[in-house]
PQR file of N, CA, C, O and H, with PARSE charges and radii, in Angstrom:
ATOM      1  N   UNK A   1       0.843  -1.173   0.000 -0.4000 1.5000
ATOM      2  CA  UNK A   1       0.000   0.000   0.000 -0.0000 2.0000
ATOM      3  C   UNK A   1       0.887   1.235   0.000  0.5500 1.7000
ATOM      4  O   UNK A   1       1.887   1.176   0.715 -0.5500 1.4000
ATOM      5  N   UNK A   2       0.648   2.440  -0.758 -0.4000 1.5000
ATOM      6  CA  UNK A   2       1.125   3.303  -0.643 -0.0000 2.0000
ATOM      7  C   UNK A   2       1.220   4.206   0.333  0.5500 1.7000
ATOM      8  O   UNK A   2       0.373   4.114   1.221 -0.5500 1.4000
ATOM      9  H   UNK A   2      -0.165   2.487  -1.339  0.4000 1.0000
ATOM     10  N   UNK A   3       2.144   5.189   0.429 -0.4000 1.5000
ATOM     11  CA  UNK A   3       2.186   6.281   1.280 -0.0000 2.0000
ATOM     12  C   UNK A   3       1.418   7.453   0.912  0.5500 1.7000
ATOM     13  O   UNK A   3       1.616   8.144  -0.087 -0.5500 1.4000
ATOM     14  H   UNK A   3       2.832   5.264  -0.292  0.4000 1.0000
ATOM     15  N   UNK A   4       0.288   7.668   2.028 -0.4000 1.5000
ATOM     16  CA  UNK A   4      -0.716   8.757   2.047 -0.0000 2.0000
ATOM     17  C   UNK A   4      -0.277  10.330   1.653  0.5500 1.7000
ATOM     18  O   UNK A   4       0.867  10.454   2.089 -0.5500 1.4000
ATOM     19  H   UNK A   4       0.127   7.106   2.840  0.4000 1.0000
ATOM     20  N   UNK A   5      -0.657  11.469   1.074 -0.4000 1.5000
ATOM     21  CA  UNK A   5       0.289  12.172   0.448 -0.0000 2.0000
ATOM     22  C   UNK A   5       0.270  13.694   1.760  0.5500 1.7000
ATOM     23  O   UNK A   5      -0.567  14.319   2.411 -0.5500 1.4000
ATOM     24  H   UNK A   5      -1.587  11.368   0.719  0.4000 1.0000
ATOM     25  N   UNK A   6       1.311  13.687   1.612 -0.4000 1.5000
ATOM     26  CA  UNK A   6       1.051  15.209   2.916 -0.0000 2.0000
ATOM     27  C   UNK A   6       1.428  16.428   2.674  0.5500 1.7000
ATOM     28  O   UNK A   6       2.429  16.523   1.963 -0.5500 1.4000
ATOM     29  H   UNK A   6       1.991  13.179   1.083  0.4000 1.0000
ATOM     30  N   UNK A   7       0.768  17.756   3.175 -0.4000 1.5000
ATOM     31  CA  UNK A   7       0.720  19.015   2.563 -0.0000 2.0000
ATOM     32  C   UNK A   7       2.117  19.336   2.070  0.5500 1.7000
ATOM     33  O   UNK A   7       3.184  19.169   2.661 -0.5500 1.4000
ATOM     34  H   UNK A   7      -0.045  17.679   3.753  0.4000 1.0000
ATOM     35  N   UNK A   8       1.851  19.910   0.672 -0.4000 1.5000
ATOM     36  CA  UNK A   8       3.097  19.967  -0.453 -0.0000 2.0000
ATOM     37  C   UNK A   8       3.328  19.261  -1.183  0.5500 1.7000
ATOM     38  O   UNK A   8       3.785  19.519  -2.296 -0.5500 1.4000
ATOM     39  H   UNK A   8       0.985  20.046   0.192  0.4000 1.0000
ATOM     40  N   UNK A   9       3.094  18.282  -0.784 -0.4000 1.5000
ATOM     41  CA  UNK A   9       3.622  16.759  -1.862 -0.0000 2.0000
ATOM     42  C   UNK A   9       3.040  16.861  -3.470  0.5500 1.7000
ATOM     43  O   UNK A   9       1.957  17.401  -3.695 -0.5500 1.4000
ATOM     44  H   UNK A   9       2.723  18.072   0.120  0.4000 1.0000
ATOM     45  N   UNK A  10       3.642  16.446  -4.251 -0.4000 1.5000
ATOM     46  CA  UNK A  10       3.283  16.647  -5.263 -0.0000 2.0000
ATOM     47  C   UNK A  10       2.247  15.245  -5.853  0.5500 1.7000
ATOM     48  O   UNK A  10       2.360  14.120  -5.367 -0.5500 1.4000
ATOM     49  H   UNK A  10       4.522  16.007  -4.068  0.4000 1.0000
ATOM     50  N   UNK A  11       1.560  15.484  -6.630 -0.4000 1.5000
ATOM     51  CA  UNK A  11       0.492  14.069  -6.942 -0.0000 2.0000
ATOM     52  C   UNK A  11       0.942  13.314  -7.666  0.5500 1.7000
ATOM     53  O   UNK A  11       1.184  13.891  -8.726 -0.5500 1.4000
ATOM     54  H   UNK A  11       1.468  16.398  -7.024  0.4000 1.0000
ATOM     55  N   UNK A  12       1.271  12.050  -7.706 -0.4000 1.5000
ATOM     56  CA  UNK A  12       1.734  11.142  -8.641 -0.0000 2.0000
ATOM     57  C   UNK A  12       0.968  11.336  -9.809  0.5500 1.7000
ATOM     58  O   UNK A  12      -0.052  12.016  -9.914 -0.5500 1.4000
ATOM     59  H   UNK A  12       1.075  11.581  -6.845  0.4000 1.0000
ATOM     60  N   UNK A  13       1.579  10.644 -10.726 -0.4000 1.5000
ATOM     61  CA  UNK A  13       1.374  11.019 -12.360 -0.0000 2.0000
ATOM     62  C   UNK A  13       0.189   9.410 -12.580  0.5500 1.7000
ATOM     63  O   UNK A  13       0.673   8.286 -12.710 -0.5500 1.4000
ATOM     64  H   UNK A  13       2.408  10.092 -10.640  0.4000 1.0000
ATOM     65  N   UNK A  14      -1.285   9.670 -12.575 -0.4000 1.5000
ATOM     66  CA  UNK A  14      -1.442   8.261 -12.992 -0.0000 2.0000
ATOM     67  C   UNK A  14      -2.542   8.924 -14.013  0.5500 1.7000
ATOM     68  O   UNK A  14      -2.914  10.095 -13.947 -0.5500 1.4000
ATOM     69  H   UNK A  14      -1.677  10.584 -12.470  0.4000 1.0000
ATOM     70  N   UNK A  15      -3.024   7.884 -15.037 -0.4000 1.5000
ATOM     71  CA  UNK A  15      -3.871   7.501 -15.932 -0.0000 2.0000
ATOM     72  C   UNK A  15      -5.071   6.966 -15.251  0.5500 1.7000
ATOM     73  O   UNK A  15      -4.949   6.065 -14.421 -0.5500 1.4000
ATOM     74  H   UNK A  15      -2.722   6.932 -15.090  0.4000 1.0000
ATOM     75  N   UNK A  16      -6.376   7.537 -15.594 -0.4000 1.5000
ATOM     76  CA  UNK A  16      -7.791   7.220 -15.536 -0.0000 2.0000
ATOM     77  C   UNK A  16      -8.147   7.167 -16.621  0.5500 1.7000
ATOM     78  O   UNK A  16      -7.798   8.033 -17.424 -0.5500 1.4000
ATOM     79  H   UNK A  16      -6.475   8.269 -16.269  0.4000 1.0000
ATOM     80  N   UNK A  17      -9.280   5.708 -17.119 -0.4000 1.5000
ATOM     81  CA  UNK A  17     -10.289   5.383 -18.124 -0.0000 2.0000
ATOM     82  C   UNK A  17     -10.955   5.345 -17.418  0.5500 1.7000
ATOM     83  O   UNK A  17     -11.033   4.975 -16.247 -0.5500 1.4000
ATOM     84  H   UNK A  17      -9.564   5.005 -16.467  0.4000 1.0000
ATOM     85  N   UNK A  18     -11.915   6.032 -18.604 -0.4000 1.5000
ATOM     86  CA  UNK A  18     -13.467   6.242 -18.749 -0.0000 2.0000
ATOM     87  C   UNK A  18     -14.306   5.396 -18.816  0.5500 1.7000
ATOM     88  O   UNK A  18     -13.846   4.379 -19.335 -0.5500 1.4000
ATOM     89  H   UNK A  18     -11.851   6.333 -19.555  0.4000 1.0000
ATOM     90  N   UNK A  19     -15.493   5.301 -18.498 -0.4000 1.5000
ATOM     91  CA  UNK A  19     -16.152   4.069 -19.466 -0.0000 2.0000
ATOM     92  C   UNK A  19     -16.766   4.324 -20.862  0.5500 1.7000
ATOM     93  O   UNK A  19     -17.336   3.428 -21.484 -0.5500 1.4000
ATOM     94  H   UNK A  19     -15.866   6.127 -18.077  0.4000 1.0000
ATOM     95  N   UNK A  20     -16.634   5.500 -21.296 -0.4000 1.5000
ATOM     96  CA  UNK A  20     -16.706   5.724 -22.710 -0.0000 2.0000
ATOM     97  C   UNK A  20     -15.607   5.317 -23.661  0.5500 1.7000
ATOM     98  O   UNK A  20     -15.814   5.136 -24.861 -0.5500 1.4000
ATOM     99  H   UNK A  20     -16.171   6.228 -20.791  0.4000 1.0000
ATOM    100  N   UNK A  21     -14.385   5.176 -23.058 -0.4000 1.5000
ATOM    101  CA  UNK A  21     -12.972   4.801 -23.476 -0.0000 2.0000
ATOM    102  C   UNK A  21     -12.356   6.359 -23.114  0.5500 1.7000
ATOM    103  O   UNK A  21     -11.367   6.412 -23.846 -0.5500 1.4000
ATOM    104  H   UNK A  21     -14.217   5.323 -22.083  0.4000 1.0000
ATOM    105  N   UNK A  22     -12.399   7.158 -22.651 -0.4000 1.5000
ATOM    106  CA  UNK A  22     -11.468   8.445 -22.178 -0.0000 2.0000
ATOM    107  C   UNK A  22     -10.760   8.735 -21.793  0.5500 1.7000
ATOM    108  O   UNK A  22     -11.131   8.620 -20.625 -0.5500 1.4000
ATOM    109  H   UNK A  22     -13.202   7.115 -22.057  0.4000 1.0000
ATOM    110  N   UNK A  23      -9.757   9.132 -21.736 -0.4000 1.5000
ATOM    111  CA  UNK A  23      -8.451   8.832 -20.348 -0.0000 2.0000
ATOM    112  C   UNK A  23      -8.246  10.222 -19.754  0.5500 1.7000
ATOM    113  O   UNK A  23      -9.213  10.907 -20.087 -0.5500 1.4000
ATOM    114  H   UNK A  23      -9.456   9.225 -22.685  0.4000 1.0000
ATOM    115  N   UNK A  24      -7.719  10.651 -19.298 -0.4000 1.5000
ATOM    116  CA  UNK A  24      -7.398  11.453 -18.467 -0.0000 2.0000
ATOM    117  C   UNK A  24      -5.760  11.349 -17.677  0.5500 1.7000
ATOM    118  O   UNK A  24      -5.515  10.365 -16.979 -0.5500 1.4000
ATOM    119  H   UNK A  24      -6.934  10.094 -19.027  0.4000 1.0000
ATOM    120  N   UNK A  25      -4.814  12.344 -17.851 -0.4000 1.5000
ATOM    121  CA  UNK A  25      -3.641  11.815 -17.228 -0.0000 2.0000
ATOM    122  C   UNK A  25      -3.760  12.962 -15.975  0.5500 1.7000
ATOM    123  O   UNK A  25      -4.380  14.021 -16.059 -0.5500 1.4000
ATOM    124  H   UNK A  25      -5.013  13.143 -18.419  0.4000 1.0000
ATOM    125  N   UNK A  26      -2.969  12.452 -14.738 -0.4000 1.5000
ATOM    126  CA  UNK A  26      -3.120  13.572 -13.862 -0.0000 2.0000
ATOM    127  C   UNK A  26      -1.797  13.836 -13.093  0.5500 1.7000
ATOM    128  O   UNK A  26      -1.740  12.983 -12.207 -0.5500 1.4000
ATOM    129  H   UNK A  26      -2.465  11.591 -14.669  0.4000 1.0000
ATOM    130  N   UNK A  27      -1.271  14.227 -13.070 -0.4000 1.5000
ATOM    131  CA  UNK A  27      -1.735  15.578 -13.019 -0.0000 2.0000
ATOM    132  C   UNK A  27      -0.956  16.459 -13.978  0.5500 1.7000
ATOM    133  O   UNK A  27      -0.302  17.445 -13.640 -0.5500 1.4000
ATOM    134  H   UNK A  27      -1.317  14.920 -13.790  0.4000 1.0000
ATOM    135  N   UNK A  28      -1.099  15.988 -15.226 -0.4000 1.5000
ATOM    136  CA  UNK A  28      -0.694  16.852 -16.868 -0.0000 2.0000
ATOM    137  C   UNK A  28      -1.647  17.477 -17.123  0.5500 1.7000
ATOM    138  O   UNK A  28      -1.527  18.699 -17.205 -0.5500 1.4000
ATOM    139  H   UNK A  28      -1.630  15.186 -15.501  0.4000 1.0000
ATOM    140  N   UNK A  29      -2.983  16.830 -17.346 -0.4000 1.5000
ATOM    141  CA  UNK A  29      -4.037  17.051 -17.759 -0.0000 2.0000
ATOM    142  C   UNK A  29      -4.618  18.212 -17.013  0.5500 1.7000
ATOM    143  O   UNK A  29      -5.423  18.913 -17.627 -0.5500 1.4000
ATOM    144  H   UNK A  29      -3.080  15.837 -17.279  0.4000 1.0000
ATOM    145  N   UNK A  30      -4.332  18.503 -15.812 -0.4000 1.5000
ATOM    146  CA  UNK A  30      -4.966  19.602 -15.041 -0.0000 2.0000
ATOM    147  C   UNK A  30      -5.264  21.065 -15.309  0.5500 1.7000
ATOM    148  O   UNK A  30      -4.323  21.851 -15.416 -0.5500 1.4000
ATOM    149  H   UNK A  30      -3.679  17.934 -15.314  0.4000 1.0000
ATOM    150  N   UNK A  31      -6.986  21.626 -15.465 -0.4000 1.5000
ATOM    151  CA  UNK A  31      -6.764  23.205 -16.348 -0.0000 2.0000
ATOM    152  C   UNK A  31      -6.598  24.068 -15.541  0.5500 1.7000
ATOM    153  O   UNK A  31      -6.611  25.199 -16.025 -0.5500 1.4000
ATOM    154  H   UNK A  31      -7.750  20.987 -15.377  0.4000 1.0000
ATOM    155  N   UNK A  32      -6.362  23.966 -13.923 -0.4000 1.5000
ATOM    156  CA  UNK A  32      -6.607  24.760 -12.929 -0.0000 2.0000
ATOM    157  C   UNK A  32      -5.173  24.972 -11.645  0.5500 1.7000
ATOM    158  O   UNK A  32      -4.642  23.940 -11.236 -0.5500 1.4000
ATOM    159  H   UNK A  32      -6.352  23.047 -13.530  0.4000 1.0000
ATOM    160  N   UNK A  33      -5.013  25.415 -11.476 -0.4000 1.5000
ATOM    161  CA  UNK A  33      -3.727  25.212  -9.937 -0.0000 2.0000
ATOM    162  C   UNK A  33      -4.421  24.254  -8.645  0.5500 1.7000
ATOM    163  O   UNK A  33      -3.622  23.692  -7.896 -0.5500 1.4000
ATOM    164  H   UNK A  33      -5.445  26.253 -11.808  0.4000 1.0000
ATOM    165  N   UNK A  34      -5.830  24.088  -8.410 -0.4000 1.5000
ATOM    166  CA  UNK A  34      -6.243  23.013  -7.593 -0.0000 2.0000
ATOM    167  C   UNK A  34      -7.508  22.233  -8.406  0.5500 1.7000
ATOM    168  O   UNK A  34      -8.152  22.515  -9.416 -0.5500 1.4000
ATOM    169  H   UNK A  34      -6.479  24.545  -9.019  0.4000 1.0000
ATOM    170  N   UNK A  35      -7.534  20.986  -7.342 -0.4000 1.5000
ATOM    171  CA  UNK A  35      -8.175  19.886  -8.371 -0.0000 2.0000
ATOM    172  C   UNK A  35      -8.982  18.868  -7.055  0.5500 1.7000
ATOM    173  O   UNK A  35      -8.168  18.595  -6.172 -0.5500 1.4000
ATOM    174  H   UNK A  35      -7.011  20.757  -6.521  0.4000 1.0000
ATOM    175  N   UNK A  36     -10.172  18.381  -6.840 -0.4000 1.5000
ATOM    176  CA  UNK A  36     -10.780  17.719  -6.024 -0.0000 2.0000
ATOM    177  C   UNK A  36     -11.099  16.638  -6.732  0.5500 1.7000
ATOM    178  O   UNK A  36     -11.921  16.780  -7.637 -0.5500 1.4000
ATOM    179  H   UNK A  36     -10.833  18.602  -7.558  0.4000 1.0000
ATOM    180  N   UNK A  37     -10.341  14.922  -6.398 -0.4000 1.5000
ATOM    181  CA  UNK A  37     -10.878  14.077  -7.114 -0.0000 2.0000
ATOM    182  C   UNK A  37     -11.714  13.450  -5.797  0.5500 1.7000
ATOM    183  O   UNK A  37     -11.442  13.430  -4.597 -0.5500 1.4000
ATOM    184  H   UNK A  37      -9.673  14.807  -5.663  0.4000 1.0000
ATOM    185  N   UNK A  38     -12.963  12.899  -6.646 -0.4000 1.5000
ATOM    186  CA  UNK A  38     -13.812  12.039  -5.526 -0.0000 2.0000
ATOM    187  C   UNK A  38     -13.703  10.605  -6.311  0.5500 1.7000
ATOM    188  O   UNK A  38     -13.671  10.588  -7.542 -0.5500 1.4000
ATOM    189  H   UNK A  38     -13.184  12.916  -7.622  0.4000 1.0000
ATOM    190  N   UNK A  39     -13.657   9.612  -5.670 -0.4000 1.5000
ATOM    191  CA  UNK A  39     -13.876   8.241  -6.170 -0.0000 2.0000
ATOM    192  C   UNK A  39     -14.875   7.652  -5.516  0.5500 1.7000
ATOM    193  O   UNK A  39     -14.854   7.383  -4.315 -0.5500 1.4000
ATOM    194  H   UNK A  39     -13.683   9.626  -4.670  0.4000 1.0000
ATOM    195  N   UNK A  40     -16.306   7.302  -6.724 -0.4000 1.5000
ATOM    196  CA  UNK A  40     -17.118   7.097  -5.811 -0.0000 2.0000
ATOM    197  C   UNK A  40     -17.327   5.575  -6.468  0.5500 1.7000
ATOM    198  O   UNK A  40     -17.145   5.362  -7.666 -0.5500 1.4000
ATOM    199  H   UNK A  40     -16.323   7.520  -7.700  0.4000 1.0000
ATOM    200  N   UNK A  41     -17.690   4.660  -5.615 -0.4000 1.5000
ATOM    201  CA  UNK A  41     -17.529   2.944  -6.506 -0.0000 2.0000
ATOM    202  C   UNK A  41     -18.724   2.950  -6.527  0.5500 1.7000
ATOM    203  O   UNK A  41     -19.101   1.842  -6.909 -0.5500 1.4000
ATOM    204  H   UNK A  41     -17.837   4.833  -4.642  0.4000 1.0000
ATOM    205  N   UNK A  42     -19.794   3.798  -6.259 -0.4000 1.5000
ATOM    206  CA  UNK A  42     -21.788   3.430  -6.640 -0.0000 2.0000
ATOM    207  C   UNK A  42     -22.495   2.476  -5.307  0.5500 1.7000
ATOM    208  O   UNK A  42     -22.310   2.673  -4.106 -0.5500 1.4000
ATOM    209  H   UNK A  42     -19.488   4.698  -5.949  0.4000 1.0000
ATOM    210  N   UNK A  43     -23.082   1.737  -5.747 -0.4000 1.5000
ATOM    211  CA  UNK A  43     -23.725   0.726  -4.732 -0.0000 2.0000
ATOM    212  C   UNK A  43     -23.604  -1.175  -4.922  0.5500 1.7000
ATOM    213  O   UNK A  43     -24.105  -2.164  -5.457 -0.5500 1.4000
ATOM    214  H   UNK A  43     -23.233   1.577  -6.722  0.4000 1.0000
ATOM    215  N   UNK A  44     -23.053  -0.919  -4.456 -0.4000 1.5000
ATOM    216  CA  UNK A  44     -22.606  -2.718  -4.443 -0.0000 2.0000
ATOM    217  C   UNK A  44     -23.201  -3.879  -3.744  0.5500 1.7000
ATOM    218  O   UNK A  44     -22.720  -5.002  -3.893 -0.5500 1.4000
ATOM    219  H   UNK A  44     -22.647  -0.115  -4.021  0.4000 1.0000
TER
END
């Protein structure tokens, strides 16, 4: 398991797909100086 990230740290570089096929790289892709990701997995 990784190490939790703490104020300053910079965000690792990962790849998200879509389920349309979309990707998203982060934090290249970013249009803003801050960014709120939520991961939500739905209802299981």
């Amino acid at each position: 398991m990784g190490e939790k990230l703490q104020q300053s740290d910079r965000f690792p570089s990962i790849s998200l797909r879509f389920v349309d096929g979309g990707t998203l790289k982060l934090p290249d892709e970013m249009d803003g100086r801050y960014l709120v990701l939520i991961f939500y997995r739905g209802h299981w």
